[in-house]
MARVEX-235658 format. One record per residue (C-alpha): residue number from 1; residue in three letters; x, y, z. Coordinates in steps of 0.5 Angstrom, whole numbers. Layout:
<seq=NUM type=ALA x=X y=Y z=Z>
...
//
This chain:
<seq=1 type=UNK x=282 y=246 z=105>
<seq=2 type=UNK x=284 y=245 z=113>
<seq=3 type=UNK x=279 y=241 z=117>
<seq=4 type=UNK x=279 y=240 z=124>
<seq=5 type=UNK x=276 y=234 z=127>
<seq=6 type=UNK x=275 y=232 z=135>
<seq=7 type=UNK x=275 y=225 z=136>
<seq=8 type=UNK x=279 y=220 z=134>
<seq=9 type=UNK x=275 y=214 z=134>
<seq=10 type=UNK x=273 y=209 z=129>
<seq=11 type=UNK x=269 y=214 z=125>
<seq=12 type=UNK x=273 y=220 z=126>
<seq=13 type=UNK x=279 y=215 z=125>
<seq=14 type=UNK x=276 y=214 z=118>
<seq=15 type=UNK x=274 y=221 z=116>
<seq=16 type=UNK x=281 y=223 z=117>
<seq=17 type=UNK x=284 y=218 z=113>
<seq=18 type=UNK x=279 y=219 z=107>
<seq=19 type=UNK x=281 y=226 z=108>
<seq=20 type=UNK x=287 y=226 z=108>
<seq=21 type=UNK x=287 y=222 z=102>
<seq=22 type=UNK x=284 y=227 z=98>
<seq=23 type=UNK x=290 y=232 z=99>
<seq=24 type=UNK x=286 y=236 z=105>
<seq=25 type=UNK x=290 y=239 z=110>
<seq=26 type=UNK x=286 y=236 z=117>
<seq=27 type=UNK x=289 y=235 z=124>
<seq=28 type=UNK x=286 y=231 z=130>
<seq=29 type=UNK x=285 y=232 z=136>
<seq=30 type=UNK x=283 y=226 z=141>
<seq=31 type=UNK x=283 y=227 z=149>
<seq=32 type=UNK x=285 y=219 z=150>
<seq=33 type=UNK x=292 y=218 z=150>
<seq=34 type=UNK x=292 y=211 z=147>
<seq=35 type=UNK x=287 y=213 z=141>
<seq=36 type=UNK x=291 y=219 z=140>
<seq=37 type=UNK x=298 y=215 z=140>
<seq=38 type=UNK x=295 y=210 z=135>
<seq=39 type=UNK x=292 y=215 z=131>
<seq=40 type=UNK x=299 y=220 z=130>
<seq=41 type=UNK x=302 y=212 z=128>
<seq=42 type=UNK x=296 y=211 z=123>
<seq=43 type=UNK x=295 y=217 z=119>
<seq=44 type=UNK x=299 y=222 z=116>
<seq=45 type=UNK x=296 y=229 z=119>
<seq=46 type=UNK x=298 y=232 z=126>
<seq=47 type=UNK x=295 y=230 z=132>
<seq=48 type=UNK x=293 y=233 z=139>
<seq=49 type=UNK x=292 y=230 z=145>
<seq=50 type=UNK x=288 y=235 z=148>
<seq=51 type=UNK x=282 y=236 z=149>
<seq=52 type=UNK x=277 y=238 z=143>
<seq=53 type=UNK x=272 y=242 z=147>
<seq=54 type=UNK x=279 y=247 z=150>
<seq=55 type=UNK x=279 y=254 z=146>
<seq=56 type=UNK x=286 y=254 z=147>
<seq=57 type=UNK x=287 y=247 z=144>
<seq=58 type=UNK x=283 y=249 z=138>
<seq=59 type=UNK x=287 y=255 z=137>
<seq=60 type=UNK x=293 y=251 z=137>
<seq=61 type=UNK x=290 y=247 z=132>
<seq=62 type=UNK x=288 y=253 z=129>
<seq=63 type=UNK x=281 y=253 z=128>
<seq=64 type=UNK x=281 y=260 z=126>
<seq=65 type=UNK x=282 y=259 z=119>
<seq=66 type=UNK x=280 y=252 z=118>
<seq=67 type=UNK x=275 y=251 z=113>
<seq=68 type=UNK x=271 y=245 z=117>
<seq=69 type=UNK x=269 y=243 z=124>
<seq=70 type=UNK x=268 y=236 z=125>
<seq=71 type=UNK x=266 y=233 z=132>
<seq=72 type=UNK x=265 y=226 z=133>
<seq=73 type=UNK x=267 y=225 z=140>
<seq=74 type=UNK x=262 y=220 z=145>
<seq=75 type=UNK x=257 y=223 z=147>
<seq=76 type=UNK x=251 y=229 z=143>
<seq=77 type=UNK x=253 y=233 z=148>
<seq=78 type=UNK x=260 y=234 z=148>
<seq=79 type=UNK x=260 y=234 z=140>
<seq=80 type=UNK x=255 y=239 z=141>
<seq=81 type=UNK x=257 y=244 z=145>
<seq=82 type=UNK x=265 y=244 z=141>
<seq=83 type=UNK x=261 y=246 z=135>
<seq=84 type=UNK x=258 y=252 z=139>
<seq=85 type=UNK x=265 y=254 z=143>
<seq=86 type=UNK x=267 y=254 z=135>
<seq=87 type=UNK x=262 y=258 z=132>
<seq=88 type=UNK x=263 y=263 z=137>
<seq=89 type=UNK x=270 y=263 z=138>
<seq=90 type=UNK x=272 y=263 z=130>
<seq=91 type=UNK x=267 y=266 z=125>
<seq=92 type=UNK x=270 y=262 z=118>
<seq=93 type=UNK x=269 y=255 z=120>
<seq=94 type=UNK x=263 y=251 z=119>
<seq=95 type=UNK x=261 y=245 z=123>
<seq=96 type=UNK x=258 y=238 z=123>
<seq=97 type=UNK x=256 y=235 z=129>
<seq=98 type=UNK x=256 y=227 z=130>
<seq=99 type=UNK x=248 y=226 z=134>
<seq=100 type=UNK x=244 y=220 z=135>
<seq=101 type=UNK x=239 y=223 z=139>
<seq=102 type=UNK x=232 y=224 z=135>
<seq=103 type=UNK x=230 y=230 z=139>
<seq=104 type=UNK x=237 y=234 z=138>
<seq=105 type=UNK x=237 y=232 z=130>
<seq=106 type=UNK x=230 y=235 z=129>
<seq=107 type=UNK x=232 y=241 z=132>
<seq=108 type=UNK x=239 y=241 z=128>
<seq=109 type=UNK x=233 y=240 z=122>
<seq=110 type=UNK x=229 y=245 z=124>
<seq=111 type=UNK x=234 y=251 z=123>
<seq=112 type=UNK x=239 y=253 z=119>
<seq=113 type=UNK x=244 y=254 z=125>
<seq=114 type=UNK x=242 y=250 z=131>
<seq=115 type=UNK x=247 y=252 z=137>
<seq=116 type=UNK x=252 y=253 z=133>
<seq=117 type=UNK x=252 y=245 z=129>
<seq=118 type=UNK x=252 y=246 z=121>
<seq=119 type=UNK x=249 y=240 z=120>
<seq=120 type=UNK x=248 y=233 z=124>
<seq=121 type=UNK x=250 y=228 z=122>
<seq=122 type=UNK x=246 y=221 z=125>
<seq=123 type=UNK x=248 y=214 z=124>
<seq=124 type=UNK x=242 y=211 z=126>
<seq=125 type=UNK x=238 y=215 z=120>
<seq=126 type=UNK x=244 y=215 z=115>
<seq=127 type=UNK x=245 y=207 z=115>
<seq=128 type=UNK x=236 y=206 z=115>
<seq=129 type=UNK x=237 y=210 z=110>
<seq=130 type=UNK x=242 y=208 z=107>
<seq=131 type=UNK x=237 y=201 z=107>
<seq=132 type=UNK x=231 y=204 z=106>
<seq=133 type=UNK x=235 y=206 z=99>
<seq=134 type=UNK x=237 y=200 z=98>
<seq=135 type=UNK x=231 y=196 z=98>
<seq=136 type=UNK x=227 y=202 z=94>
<seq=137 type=UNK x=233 y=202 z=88>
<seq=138 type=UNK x=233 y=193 z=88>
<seq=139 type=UNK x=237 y=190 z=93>
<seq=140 type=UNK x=241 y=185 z=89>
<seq=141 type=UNK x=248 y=183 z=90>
<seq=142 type=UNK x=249 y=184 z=82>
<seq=143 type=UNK x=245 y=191 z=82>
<seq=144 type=UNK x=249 y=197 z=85>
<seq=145 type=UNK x=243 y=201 z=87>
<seq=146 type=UNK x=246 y=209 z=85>
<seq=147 type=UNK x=242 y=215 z=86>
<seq=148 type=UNK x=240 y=216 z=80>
<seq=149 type=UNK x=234 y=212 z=78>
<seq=150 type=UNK x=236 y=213 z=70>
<seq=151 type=UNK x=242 y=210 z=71>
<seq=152 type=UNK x=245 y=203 z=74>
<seq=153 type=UNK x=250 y=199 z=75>
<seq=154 type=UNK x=250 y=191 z=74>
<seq=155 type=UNK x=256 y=186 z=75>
<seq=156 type=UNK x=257 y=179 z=73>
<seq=157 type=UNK x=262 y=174 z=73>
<seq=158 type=UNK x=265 y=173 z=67>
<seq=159 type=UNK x=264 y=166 z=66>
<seq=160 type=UNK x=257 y=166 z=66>
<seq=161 type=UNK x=257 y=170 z=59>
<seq=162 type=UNK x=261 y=168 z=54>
<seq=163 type=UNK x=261 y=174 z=50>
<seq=164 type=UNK x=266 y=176 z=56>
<seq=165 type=UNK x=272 y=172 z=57>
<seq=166 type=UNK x=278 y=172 z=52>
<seq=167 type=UNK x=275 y=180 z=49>
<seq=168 type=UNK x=277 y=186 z=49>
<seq=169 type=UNK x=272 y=191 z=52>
<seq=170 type=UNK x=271 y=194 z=44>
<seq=171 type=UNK x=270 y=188 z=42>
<seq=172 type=UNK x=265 y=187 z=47>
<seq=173 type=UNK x=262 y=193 z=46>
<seq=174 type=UNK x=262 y=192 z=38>
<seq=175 type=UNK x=259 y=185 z=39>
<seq=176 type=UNK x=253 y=188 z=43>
<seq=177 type=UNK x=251 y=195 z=39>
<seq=178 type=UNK x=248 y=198 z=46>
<seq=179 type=UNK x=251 y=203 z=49>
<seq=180 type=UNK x=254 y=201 z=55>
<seq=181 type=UNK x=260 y=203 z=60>
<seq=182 type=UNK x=265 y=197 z=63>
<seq=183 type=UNK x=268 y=203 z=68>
<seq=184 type=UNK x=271 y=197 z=72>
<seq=185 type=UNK x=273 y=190 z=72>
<seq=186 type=UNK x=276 y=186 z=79>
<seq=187 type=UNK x=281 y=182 z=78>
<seq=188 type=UNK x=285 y=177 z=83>
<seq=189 type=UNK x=281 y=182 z=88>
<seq=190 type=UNK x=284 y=187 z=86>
<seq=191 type=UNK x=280 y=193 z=81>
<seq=192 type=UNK x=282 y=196 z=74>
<seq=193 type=UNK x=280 y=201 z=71>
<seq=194 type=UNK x=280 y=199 z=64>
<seq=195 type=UNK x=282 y=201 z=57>
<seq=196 type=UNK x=278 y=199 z=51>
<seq=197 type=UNK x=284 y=195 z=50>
<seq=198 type=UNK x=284 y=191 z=56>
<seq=199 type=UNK x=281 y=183 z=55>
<seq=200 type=UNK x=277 y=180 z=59>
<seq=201 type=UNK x=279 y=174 z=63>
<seq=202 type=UNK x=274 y=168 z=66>
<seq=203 type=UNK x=275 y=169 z=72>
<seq=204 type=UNK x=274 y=177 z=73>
<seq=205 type=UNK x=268 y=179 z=75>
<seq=206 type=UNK x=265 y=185 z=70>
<seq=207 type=UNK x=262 y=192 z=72>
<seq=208 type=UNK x=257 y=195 z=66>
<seq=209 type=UNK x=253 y=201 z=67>
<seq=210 type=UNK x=248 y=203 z=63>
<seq=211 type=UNK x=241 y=204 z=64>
<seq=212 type=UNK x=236 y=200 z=66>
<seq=213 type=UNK x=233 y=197 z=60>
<seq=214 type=UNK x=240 y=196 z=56>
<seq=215 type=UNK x=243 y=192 z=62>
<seq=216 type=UNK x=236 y=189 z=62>
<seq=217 type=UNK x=237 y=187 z=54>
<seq=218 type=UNK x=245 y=185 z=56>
<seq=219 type=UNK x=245 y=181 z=62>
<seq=220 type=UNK x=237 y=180 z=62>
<seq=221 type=UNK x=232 y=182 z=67>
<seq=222 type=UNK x=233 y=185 z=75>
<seq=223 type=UNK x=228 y=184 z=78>
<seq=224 type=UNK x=225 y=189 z=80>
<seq=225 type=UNK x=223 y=191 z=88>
<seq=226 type=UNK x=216 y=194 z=87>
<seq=227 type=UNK x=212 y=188 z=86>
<seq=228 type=UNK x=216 y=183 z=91>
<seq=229 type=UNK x=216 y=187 z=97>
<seq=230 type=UNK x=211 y=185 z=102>
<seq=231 type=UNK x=213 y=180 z=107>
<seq=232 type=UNK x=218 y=184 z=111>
<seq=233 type=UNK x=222 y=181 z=117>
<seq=234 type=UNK x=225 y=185 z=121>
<seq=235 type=UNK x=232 y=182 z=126>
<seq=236 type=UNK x=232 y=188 z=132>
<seq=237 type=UNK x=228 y=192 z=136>
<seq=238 type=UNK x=234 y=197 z=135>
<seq=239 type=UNK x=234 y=205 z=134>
<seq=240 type=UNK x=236 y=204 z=126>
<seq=241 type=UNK x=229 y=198 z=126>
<seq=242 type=UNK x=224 y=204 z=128>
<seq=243 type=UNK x=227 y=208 z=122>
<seq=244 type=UNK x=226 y=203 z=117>
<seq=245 type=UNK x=219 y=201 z=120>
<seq=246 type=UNK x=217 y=208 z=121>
<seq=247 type=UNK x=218 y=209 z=113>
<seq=248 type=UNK x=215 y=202 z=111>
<seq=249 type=UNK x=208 y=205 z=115>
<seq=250 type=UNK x=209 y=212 z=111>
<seq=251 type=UNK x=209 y=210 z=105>
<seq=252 type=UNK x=207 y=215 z=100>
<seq=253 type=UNK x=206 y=220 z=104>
<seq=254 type=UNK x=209 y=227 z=104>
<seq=255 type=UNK x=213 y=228 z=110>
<seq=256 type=UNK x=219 y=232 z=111>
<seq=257 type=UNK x=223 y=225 z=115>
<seq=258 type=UNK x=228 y=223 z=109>
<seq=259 type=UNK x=226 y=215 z=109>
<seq=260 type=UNK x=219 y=218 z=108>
<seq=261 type=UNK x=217 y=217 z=101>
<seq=262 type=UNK x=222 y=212 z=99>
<seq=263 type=UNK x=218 y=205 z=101>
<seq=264 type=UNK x=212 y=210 z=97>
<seq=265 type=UNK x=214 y=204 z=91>
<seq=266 type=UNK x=215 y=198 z=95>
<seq=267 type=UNK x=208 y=198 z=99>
<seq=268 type=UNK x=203 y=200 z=95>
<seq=269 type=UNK x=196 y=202 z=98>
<seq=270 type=UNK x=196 y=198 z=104>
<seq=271 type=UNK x=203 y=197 z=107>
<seq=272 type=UNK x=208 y=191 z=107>
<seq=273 type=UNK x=207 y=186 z=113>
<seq=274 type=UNK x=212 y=187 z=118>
<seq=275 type=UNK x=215 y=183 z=123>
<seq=276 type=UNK x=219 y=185 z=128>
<seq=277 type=UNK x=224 y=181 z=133>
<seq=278 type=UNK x=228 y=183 z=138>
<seq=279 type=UNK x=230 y=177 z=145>
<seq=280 type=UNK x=230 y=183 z=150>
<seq=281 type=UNK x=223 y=184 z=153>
<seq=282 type=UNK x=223 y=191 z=154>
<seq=283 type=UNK x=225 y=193 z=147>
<seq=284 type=UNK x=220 y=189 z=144>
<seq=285 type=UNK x=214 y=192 z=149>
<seq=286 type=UNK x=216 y=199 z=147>
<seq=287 type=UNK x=216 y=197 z=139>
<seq=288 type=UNK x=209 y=195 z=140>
<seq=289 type=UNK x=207 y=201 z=144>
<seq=290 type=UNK x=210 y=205 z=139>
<seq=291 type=UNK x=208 y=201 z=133>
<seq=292 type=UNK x=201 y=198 z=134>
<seq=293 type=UNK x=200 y=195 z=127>
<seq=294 type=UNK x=206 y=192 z=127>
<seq=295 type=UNK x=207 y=185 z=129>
<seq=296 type=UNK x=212 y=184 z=134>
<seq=297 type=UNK x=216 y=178 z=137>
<seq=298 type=UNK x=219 y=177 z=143>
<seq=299 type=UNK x=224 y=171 z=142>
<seq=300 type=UNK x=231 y=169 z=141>
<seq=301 type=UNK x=233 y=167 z=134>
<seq=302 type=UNK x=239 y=162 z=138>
<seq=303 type=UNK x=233 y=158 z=138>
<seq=304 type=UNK x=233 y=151 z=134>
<seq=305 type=UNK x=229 y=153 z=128>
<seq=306 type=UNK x=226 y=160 z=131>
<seq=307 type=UNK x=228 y=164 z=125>
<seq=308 type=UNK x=224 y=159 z=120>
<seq=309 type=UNK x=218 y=158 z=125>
<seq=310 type=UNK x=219 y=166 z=125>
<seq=311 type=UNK x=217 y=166 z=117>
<seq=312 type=UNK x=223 y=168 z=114>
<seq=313 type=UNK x=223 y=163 z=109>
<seq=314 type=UNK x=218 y=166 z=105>
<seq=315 type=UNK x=220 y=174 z=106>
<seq=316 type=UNK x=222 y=178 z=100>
<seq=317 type=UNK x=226 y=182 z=105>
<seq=318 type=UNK x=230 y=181 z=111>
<seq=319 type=UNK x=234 y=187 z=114>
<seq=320 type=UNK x=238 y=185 z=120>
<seq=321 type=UNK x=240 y=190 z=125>
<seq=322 type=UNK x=242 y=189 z=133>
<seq=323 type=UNK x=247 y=191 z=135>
<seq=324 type=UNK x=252 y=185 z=134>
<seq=325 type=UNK x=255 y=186 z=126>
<seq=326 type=UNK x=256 y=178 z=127>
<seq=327 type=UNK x=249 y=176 z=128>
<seq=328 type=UNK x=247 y=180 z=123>
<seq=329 type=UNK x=251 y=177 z=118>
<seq=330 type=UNK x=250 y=170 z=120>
<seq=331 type=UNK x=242 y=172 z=121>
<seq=332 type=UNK x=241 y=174 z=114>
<seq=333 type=UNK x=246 y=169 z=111>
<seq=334 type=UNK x=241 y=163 z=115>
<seq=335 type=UNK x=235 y=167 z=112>
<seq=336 type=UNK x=238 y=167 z=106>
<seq=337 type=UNK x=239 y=160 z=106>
<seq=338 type=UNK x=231 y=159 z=109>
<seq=339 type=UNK x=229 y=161 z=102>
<seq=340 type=UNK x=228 y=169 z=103>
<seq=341 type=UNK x=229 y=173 z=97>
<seq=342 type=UNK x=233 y=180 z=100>
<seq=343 type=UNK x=238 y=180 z=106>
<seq=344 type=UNK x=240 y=186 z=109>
<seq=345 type=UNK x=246 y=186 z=114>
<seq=346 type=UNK x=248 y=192 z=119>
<seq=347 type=UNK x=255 y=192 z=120>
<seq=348 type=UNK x=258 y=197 z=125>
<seq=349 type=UNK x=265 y=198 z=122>
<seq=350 type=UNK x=268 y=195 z=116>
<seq=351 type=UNK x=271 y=189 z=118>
<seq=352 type=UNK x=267 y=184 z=114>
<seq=353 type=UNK x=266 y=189 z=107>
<seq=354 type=UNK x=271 y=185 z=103>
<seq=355 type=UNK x=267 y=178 z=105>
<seq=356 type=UNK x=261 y=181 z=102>
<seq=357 type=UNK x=261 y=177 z=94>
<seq=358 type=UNK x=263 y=171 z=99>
<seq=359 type=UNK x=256 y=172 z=104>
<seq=360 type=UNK x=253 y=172 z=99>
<seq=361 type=UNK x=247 y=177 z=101>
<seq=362 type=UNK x=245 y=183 z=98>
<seq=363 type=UNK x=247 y=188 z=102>
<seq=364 type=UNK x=252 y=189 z=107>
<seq=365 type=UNK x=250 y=197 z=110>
<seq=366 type=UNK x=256 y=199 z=114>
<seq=367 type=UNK x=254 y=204 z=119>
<seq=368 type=UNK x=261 y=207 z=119>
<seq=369 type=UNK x=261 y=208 z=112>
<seq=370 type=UNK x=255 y=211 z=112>
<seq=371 type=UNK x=257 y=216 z=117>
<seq=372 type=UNK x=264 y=217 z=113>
<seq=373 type=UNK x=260 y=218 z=106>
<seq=374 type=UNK x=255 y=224 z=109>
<seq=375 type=UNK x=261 y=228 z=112>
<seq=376 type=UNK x=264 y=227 z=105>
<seq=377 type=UNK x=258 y=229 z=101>
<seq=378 type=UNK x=258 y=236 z=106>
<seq=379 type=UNK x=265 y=237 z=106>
<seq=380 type=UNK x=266 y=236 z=98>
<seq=381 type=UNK x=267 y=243 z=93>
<seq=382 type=UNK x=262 y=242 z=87>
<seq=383 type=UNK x=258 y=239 z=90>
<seq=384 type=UNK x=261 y=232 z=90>
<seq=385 type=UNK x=257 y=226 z=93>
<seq=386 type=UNK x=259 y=218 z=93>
<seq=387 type=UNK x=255 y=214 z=90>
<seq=388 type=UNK x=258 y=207 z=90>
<seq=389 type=UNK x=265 y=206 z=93>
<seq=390 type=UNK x=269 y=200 z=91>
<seq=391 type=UNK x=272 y=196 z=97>
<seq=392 type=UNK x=277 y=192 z=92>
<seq=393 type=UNK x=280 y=199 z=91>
<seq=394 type=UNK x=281 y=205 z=93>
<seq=395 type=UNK x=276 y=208 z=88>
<seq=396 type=UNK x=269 y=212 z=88>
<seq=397 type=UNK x=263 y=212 z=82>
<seq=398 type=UNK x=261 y=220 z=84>
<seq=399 type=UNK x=256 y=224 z=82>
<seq=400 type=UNK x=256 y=231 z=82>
<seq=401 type=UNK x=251 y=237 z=78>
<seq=402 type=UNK x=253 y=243 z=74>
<seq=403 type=UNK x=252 y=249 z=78>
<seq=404 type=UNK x=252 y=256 z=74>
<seq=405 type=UNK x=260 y=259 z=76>
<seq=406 type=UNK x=263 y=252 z=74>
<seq=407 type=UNK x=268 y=253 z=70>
<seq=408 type=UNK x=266 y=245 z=67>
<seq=409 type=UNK x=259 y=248 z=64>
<seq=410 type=UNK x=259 y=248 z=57>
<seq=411 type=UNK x=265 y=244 z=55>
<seq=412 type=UNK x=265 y=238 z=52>
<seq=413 type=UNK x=268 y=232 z=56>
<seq=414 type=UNK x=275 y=231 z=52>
<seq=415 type=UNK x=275 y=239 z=54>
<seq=416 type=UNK x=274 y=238 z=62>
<seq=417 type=UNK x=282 y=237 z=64>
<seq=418 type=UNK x=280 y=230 z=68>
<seq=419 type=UNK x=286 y=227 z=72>
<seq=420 type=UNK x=288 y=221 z=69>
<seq=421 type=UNK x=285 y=215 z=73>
<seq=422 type=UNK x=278 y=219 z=72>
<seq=423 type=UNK x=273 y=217 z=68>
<seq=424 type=UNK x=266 y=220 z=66>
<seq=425 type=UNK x=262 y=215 z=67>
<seq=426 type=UNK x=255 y=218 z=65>
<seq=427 type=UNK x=251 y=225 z=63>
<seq=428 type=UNK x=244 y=227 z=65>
<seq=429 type=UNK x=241 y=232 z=62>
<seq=430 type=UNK x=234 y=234 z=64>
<seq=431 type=UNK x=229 y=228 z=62>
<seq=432 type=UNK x=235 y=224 z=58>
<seq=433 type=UNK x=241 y=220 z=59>
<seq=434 type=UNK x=247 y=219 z=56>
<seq=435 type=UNK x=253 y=215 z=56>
<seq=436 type=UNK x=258 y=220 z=54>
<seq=437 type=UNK x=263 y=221 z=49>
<seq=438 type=UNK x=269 y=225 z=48>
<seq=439 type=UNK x=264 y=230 z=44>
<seq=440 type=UNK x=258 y=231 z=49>
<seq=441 type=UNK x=258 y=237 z=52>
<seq=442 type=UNK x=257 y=238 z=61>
<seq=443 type=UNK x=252 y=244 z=61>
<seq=444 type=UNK x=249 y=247 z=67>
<seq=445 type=UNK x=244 y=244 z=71>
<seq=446 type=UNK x=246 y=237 z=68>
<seq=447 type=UNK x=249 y=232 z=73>
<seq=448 type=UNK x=256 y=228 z=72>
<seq=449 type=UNK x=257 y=221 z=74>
<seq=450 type=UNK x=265 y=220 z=74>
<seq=451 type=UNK x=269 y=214 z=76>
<seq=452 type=UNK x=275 y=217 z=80>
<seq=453 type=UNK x=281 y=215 z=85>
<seq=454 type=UNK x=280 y=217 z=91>
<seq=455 type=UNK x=286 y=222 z=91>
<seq=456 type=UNK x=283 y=225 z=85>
<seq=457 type=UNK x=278 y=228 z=88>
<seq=458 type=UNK x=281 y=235 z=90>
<seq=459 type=UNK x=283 y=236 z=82>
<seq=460 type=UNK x=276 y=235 z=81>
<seq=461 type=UNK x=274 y=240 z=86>
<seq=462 type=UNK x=278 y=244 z=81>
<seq=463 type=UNK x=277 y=242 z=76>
<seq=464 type=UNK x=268 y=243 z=77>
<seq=465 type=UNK x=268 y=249 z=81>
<seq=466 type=UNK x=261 y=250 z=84>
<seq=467 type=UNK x=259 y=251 z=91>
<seq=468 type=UNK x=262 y=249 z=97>
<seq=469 type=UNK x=259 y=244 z=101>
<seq=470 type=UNK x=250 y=244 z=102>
//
């Protein structure tokens, strides 16, 4: 697969990274000397300096026979506008368009084609989505929240459970007569993918995936989020907030916005309390114009005790969205300290992630991740989307369905042909569940979890076949 991308900042950066990583032919083109220099240092793919809008550099880059086009330039404008030039210069590739502007993302939604853009991809909506998600599915820094509800993935130190430490991964699954997976252990900050002769040690921490009810029976019960969220304190009166409050105030309406339905369970018939803060005057007068029913409070958070005077402490949920990943994090942490039962902090790239189990808060939505995901979910043959990515490691839990043409439909799980380094995970058929043995079959229409390398993921396209993209 050849994709060219425009723009070389963090996120495109990134994108080209992971896409290189999955064995796809991609070339970079950025405009800025100094971004384009450290890219052709940093990455292994060919780098332009030209400009991404200039037909004769997207010849040269060889447009004409890519099989994506990806702009993620600076402003919606320009991104747009490549992809138009792209659409109609060469008729093959298809096109994403990184726009944060609301107004061009519903166009983008209303068609099939807007302007010659494919898909839209918008930060602010991927990452309130992405919180949104979160908060329905159980935010916990022990709860991994998947996709899919039947099935969950739950960690725990190993010392905490004496069933663990100094046993191997069949005598553990022999010991608990459940069906259950162990698909990863980190160990040392690294992460195994472990046999079932690999013994555990006091110090690892343990992943297990199953569903809900059996890690209920094994590691006792998570709580769940429909019962407790109630009080909900929202840090920023920022772009990424007025999704999330926008999807708290539609809950359980039918709406064609992604968040809409998802707070359904959380907000039961009258709605969550909300509050919202942000200590820029402006920002705040908008946000109770655009929000009447929502309180909102216009006051700095640097102020001794302003936070708990704010009622953190007796939220159950606390999302934290500024502009300032930093002061997201520490705002969160502190609500934590204050007694808040979930914390949410917005991180614009990915600098803190590998701090997250040291944090201790329940989730950290890095916006540049969040980004990165969506584009590789478009991109990806078979269907293939990411569920949970490990940052101790360069592994993925993804998820992918079995569609007709898939040379995978009808084989049983010993029979697929996996790479080595991927694992199926789990199998959903219609209403059931499965942890899956080698005699389970994959049928059309079932939907596969597998636990891969990131660099696997071309033999998987291959191995699965399916639809390009969505």
């Amino acid at each position: 697969m050849k994709i060219v991308i425009v723009g070389a900042g963090m996120v495109g950066a990134s994108i080209a990274r992971e896409l290189v990583e999955e064995k796809k032919d991609v070339i970079l083109i950025e405009k800025d000397p100094e971004k384009a220099r450290f890219a052709s240092n940093a990455l292994d793919c060919l780098v332009l300096n030209e400009d991404g809008i200039d037909p004769e550099t997207l010849k040269r880059a060889g447009t004409e026979d890519a099989d994506w086009f990806i702009s993620l330039m600076g402003t919606d404008e320009a991104n747009i506008v490549a992809c138009g030039v792209v659409s109609s210069a060469f008729p093959k590739p298809r096109t994403i368009a990184r726009v944060r502007s609301s107004y061009y993302g519903s166009l983008g939604a209303a068609s099939k084609s807007f302007l010659g853009v494919d898909h839209v991809i918008n930060p602010e909506i991927e990452a309130a989505q992405t919180i949104v998600q979160a908060a329905r599915e159980g935010i916990s820094g022990e709860i991994l929240p998947l996709r899919e509800a039947r099935i969950r993935l739950r960690s725990i130190p190993a010392a905490e459970d004496p069933r663990f430490p100094g046993h191997t991964i069949q005598e553990i699954r022999k010991a608990v007569g459940l069906d259950f997976l162990i698909p990863a252990v980190v160990r040392d900050g690294g992460l195994t993918l472990p046999a079932g002769d690999f013994e555990i040690q006091g110090d690892d921490l343990v992943y297990l995936l199953a569903e809900p009810k059996v890690l209920d029976v094994i590691l006792g019960p998570a709580a769940e989020p429909q019962s407790q969220v109630r009080k909900v304190l929202i840090v920023g009166a920022t772009t990424v907030g007025e999704r999330v409050v926008e999807g708290l105030l539609r809950s359980g309406q039918e709406t064609k916005r992604p968040w809409g339905k998802l707070f359904s369970a959380l907000a039961g018939h009258s709605g969550p309390e909300i509050t919202v803060i942000d200590d820029n005057r402006e920002h705040a007068k908008r946000f109770a114009h655009r929000f009447p029913s929502v309180t909102i409070v216009n006051r700095d958070l640097v102020e001794e005790d302003a936070l708990e005077r704010e009622g953190a402490g007796n939220a159950d949920l606390v999302v934290c969205v500024t502009g300032a990943q930093s002061y997201n994090i520490l705002t969160a942490r502190l609500a934590k300290e204050l007694g808040a039962r979930r914390a949410i902090a917005l991180l614009l790239n990915n600098s803190f992630i590998k701090l997250a189990p040291k944090l201790e808060l329940d989730a950290l939505v890095s916006m540049r991740t969040v980004v990165g995901s969506s584009i590789l979910n478009i991109i990806r043959k078979a269907n293939i989307r990411t569920l949970h990515a490990f940052h101790e490691d360069d592994v993925e839990l993804v998820e992918l369905s079995i569609q007709e043409e898939s040379p995978a439909a009808g084989r049983k799980v010993r029979d697929l042909g996996l790479p080595k380094g991927a694992l199926v995970a789990f199998v959903l058929h219609g209403t059931s569940s499965a942890i899956p043995t080698g005699d389970t079959l994959v049928q059309v229409g079932d939907t596969v979890g597998i636990l891969t390398k990131k660099g696997l993921i071309e033999r998987l396209e291959e191995v699965f076949g399916g639809r390009r993209g969505r």
